[in-house]
N, CA, C and O atoms as a CHARMM CRD file, in Angstrom:
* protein
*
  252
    1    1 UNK  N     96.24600  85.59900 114.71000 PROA 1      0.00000
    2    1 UNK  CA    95.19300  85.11100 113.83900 PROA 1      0.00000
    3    1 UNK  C     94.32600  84.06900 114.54100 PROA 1      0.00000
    4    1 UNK  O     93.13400  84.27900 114.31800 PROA 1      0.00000
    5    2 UNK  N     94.50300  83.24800 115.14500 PROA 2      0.00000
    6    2 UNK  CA    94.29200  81.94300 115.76000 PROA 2      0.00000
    7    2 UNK  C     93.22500  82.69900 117.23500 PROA 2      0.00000
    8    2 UNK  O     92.31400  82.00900 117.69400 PROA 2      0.00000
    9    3 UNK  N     93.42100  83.69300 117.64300 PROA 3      0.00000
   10    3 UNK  CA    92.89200  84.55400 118.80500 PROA 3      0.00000
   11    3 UNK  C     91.38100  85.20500 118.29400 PROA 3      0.00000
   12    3 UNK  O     90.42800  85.51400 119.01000 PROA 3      0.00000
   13    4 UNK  N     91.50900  85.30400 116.76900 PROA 4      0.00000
   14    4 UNK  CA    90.64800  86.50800 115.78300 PROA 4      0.00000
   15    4 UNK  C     90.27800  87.63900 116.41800 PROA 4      0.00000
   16    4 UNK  O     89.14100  88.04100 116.66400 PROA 4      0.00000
   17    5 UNK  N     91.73600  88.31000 116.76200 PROA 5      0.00000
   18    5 UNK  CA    91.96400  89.44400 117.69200 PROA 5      0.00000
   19    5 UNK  C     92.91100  90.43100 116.46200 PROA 5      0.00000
   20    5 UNK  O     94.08300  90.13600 116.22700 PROA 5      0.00000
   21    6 UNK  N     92.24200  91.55800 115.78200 PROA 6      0.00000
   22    6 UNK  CA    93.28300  92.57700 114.98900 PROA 6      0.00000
   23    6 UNK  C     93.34800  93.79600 116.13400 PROA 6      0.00000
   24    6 UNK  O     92.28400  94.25400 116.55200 PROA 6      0.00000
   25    7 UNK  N     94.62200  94.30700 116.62900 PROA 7      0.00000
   26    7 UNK  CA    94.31100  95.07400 117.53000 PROA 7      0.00000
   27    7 UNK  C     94.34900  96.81700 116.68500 PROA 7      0.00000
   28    7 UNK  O     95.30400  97.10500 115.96400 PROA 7      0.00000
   29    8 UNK  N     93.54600  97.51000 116.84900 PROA 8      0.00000
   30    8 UNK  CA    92.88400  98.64700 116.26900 PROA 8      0.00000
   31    8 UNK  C     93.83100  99.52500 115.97200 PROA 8      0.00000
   32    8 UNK  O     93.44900 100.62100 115.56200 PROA 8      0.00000
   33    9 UNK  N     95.02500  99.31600 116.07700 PROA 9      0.00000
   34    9 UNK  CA    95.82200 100.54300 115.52900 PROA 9      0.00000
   35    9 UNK  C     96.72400  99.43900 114.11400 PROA 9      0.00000
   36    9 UNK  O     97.81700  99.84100 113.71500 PROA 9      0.00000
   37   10 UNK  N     96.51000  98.97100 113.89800 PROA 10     0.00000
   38   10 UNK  CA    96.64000  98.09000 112.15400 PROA 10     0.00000
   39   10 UNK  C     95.46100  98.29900 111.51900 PROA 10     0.00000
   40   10 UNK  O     95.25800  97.87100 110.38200 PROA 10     0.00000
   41   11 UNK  N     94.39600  99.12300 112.35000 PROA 11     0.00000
   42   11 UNK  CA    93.36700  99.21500 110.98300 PROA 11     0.00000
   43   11 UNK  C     93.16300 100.73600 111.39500 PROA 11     0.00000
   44   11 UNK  O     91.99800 101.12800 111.44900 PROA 11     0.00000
   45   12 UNK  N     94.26500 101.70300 111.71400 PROA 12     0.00000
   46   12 UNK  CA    94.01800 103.31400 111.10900 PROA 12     0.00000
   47   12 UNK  C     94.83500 103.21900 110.55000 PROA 12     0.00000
   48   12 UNK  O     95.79000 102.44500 110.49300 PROA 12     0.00000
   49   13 UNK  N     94.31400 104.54500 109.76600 PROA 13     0.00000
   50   13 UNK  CA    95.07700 105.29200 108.75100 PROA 13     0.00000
   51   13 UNK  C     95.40400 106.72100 109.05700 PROA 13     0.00000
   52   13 UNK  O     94.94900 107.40000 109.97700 PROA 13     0.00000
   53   14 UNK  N     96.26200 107.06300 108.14200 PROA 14     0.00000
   54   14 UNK  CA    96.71900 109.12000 108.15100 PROA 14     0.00000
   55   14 UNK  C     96.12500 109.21100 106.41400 PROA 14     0.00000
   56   14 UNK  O     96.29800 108.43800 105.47200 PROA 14     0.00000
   57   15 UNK  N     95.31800 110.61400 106.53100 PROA 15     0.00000
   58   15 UNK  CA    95.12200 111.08000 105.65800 PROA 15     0.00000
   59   15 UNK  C     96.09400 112.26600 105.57700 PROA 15     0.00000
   60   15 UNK  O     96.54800 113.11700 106.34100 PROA 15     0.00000
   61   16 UNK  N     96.19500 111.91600 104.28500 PROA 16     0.00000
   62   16 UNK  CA    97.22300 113.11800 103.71800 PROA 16     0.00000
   63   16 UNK  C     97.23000 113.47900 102.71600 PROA 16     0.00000
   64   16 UNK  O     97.69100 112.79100 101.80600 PROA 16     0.00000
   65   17 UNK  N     96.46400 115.30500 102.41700 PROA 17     0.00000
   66   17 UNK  CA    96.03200 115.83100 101.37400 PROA 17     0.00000
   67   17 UNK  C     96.63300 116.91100 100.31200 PROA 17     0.00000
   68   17 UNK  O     96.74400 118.12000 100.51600 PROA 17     0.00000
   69   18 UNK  N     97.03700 116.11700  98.99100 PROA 18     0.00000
   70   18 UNK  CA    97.77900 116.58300  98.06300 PROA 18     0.00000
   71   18 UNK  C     96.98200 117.22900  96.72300 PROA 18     0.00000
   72   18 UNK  O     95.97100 116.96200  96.07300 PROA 18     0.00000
   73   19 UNK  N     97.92000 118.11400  96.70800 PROA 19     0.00000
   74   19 UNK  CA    97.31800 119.22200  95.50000 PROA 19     0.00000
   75   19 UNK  C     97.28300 118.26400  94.46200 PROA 19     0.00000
   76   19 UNK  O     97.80300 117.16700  94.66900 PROA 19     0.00000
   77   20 UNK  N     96.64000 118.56200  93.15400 PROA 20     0.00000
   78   20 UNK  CA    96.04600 118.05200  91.79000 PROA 20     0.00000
   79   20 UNK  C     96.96700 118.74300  90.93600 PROA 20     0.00000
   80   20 UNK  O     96.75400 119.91200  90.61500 PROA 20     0.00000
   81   21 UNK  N     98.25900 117.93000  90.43400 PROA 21     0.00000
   82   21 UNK  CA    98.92500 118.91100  89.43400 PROA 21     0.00000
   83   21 UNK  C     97.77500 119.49700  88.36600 PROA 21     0.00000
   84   21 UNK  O     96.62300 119.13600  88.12300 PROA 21     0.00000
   85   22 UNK  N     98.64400 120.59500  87.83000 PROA 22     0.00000
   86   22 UNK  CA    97.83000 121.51900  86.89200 PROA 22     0.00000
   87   22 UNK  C     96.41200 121.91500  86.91800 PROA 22     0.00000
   88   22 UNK  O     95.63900 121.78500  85.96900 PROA 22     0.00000
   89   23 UNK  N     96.09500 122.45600  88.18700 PROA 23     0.00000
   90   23 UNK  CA    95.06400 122.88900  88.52000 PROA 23     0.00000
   91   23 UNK  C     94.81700 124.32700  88.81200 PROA 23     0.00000
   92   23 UNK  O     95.29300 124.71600  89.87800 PROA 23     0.00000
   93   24 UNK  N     94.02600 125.39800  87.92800 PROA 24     0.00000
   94   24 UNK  CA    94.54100 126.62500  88.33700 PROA 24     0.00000
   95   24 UNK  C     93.87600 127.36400  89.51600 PROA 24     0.00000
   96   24 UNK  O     94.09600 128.57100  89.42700 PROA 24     0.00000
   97   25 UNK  N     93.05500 126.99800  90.70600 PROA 25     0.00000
   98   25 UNK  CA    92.68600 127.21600  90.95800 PROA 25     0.00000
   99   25 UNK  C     92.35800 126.54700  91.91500 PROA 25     0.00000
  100   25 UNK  O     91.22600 126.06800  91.87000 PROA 25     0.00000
  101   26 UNK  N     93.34300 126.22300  93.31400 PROA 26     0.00000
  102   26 UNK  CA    93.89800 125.63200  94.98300 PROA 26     0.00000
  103   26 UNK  C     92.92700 126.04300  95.87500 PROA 26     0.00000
  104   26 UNK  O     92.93600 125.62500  97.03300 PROA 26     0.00000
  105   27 UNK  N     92.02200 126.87700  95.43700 PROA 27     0.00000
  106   27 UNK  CA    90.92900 127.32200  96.69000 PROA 27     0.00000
  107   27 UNK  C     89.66200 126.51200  96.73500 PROA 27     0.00000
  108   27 UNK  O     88.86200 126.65000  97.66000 PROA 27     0.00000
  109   28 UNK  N     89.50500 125.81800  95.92200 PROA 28     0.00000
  110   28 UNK  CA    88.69200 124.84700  95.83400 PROA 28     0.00000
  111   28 UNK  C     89.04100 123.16300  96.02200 PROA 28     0.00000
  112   28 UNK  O     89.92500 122.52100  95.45500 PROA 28     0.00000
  113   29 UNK  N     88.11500 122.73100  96.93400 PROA 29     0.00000
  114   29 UNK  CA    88.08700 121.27700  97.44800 PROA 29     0.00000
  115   29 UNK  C     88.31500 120.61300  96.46200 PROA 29     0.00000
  116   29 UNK  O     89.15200 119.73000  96.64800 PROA 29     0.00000
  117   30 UNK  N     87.69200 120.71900  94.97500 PROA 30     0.00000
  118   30 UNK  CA    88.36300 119.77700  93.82000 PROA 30     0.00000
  119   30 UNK  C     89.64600 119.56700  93.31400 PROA 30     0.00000
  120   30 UNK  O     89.92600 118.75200  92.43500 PROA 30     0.00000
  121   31 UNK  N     90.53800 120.42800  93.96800 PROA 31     0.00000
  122   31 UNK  CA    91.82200 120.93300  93.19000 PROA 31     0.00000
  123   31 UNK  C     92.50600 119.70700  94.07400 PROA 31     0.00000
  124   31 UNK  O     93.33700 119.07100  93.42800 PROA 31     0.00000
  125   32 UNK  N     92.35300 119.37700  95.09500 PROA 32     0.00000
  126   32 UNK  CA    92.87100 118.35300  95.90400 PROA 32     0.00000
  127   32 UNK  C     93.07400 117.17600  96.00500 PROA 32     0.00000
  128   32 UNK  O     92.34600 116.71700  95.12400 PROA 32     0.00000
  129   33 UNK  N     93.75700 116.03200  96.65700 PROA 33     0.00000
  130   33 UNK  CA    93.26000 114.39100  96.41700 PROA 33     0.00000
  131   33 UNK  C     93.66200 114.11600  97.51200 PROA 33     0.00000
  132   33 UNK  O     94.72800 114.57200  97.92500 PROA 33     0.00000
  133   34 UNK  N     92.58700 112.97900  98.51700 PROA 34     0.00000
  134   34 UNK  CA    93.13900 112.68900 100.01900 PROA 34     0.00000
  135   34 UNK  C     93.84200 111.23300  99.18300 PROA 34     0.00000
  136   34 UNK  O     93.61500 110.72200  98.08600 PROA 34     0.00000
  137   35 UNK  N     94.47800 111.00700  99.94700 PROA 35     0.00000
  138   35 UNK  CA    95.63800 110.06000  99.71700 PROA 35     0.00000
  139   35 UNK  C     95.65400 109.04100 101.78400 PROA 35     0.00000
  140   35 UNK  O     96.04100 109.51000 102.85500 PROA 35     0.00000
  141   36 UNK  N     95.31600 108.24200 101.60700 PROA 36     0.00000
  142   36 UNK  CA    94.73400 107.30700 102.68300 PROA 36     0.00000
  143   36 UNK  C     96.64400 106.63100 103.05100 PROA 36     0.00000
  144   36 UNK  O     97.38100 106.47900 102.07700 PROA 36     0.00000
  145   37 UNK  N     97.11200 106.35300 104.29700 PROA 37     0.00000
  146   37 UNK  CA    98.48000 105.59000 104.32000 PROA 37     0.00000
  147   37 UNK  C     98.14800 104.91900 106.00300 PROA 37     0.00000
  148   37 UNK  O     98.16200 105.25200 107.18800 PROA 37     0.00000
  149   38 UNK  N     97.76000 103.35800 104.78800 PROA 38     0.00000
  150   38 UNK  CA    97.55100 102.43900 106.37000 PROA 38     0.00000
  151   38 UNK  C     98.77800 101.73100 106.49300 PROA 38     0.00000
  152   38 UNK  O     99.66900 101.67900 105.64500 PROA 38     0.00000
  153   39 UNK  N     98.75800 101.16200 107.66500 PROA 39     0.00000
  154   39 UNK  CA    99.48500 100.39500 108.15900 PROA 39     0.00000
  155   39 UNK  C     99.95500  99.42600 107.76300 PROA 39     0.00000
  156   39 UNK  O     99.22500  98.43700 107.70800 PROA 39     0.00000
  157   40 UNK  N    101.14200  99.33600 107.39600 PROA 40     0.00000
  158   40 UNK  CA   101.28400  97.83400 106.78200 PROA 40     0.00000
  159   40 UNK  C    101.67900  96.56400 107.55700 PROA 40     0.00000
  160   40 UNK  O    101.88300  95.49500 106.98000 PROA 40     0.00000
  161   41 UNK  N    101.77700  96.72200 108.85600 PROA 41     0.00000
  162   41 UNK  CA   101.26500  95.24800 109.29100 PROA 41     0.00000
  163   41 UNK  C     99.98300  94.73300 109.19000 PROA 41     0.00000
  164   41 UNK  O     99.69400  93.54000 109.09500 PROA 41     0.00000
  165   42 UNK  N     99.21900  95.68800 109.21500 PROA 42     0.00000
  166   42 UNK  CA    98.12800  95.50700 109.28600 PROA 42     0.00000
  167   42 UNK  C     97.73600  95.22600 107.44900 PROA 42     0.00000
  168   42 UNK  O     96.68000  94.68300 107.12500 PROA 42     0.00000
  169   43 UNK  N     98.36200  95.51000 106.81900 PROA 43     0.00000
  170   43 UNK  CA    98.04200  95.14500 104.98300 PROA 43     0.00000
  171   43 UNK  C     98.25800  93.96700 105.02200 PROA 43     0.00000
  172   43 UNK  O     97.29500  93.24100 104.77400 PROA 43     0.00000
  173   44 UNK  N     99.70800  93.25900 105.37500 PROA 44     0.00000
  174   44 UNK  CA   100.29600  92.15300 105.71500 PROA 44     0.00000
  175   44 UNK  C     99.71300  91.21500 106.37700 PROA 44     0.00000
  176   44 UNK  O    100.02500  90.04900 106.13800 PROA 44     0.00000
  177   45 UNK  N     98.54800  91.58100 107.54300 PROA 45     0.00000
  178   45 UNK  CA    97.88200  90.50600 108.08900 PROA 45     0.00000
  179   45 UNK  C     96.89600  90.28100 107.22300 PROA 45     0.00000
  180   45 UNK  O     96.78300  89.22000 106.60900 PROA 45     0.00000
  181   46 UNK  N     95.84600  91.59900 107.07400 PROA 46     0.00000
  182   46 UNK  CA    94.91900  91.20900 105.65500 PROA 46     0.00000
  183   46 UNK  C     95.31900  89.91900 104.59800 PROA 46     0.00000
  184   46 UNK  O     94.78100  88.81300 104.66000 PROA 46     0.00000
  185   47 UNK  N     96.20000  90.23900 103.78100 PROA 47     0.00000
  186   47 UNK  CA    96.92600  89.65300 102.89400 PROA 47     0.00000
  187   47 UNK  C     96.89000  88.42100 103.14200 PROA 47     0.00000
  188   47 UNK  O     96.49500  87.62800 102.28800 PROA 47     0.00000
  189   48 UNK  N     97.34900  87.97900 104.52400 PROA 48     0.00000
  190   48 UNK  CA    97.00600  86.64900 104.91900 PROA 48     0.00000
  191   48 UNK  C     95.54600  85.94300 105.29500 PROA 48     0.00000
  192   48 UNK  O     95.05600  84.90000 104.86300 PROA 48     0.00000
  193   49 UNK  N     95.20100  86.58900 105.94600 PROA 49     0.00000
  194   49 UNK  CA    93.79000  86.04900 106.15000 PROA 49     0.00000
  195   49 UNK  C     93.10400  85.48100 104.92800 PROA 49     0.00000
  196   49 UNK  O     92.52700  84.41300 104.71900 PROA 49     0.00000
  197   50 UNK  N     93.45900  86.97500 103.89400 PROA 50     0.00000
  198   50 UNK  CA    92.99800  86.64400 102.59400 PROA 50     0.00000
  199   50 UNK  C     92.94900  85.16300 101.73200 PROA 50     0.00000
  200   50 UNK  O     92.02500  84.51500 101.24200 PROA 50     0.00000
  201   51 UNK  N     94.78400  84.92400 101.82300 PROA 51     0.00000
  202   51 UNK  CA    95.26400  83.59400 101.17500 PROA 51     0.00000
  203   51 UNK  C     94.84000  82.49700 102.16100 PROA 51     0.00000
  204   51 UNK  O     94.92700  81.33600 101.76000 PROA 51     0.00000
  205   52 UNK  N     94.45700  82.69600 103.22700 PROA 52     0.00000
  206   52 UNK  CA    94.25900  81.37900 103.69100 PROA 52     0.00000
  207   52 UNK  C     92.80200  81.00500 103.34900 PROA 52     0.00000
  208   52 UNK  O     92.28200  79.98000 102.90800 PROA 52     0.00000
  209   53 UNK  N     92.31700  82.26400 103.73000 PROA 53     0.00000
  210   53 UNK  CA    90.62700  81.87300 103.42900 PROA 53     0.00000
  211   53 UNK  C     90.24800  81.48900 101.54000 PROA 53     0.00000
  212   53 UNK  O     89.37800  80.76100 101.06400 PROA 53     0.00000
  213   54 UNK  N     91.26600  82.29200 100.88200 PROA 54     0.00000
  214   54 UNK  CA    91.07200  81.69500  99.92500 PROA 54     0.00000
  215   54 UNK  C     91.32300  80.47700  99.28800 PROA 54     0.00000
  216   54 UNK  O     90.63800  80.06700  98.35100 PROA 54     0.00000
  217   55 UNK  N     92.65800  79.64800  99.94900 PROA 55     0.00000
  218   55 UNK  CA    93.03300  78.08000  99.84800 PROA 55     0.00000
  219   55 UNK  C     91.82700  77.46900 100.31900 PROA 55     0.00000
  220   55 UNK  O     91.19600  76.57900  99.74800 PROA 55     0.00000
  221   56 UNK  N     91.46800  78.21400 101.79100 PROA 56     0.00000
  222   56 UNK  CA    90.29300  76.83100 102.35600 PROA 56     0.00000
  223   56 UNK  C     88.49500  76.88800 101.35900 PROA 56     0.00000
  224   56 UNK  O     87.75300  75.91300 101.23900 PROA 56     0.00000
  225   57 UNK  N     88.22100  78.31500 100.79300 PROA 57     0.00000
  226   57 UNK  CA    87.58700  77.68700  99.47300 PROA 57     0.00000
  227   57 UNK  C     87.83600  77.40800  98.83800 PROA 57     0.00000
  228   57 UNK  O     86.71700  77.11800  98.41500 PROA 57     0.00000
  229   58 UNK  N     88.66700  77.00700  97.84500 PROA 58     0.00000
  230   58 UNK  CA    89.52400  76.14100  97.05900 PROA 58     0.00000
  231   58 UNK  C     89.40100  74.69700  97.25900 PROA 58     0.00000
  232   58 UNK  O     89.05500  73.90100  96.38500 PROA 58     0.00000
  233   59 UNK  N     89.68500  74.43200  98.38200 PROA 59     0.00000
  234   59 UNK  CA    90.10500  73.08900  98.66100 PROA 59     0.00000
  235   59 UNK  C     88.60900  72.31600  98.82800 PROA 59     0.00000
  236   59 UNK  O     88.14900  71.34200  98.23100 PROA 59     0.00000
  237   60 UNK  N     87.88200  73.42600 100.21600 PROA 60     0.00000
  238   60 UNK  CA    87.00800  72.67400 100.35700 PROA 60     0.00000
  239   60 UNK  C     85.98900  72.87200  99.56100 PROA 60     0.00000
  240   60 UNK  O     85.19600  71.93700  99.66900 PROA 60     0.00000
  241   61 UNK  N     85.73300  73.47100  98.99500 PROA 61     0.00000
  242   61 UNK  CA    84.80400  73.96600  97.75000 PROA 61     0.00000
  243   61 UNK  C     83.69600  74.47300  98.24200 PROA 61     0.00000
  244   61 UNK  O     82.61100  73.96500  97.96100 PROA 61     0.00000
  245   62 UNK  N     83.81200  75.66400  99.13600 PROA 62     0.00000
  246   62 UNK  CA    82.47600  76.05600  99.94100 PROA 62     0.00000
  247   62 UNK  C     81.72700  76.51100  99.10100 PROA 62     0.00000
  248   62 UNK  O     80.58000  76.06500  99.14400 PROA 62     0.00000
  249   63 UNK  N     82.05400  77.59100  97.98200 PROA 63     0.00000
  250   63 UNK  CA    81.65100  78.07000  96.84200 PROA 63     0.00000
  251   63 UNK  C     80.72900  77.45900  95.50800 PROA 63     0.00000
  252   63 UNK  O     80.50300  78.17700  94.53400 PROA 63     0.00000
């Protein structure tokens, strides 16, 4: 964090595409749902950046 270096494989993802229960009709692109699965160190660093940046508006009242 301290570097403000995220190194690029915490921010891909795998798409992975699941059928639409009760749909009669699989030949069509609507019948489908992409379903996104990132990284969770990389959620985990987010997460932080998040809370910190959100204490330091808080505190300092940049807002």
């Amino acid at each position: 964090l301290r570097l403000g270096y995220c190194p690029s494989h915490f921010r891909e993802s795998t798409t992975v595409v699941l059928r639409k229960p009760g749909k009669d009709n699989y030949t069509v692109p609507k019948a489908y749902r992409p379903i996104a699965l990132l990284n969770t160190v990389g959620k985990v660093m987010d997460a932080v950046i998040a809370r910190r940046l959100s204490h330091l508006v808080e505190t300092q009242h940049v807002l």
